[in-house]
C-alpha positions, 0 to 999 in steps of 0.5 A: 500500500502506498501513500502519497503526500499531497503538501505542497511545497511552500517558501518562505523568507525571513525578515527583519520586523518593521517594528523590531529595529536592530540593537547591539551589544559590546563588551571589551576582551580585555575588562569589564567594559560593556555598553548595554543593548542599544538601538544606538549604533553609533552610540556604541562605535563611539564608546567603543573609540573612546574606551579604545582612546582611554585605556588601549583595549582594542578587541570587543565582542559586539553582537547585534540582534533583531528581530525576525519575522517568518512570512509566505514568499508567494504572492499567490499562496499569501492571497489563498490563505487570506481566502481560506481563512476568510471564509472560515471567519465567515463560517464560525458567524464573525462576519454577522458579528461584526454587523452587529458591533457595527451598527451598534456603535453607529457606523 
């Protein structure tokens, strides 16, 4: 007996979130040195130069965060489940639901 899988192949791309912005982190190599997670990039170079300048510790571990987001590639799959999931909102009574909120707040 054999089965077939019907899944389809579906791609997607990682982003950063709009509303995520990056931030970074920096501790010197040589002490206890850290500039605390800032979305201020520049901020931290210049921090970086200046502990450099001070005290002539040369080597940081910077790392550097965002957030990410994970979301369909196609355009065409993208618009079949926003179909797909309009007709079960509609189903489960949300569009009749939201007549009712509506017309109770006037609009």
């Amino acid at each position: 007996m054999s089965t077939r899988s019907t899944a389809r192949f579906v791609r997607y791309k990682v982003t950063s979130h709009p509303d995520g912005g990056l931030r970074t982190f920096v501790s010197c190599q040589s002490c206890s040195f850290v500039v605390l997670p800032t979305a201020d990039i520049e901020r931290a170079t210049r921090a970086m130069s200046h502990h450099t300048a001070t005290k002539g510790h040369a080597i940081f571990k910077r790392t550097t965060e965002d957030v990410a987001v994970v979301v369909l590639a196609d355009t065409a799959e993208q618009e079949r489940r926003a179909e797909v999931n309009r007709l079960e909102y509609r189903h489960l009574g949300g569009a009749a639901e939201d007549d009712a909120e509506h017309a109770q707040a006037g609009a």
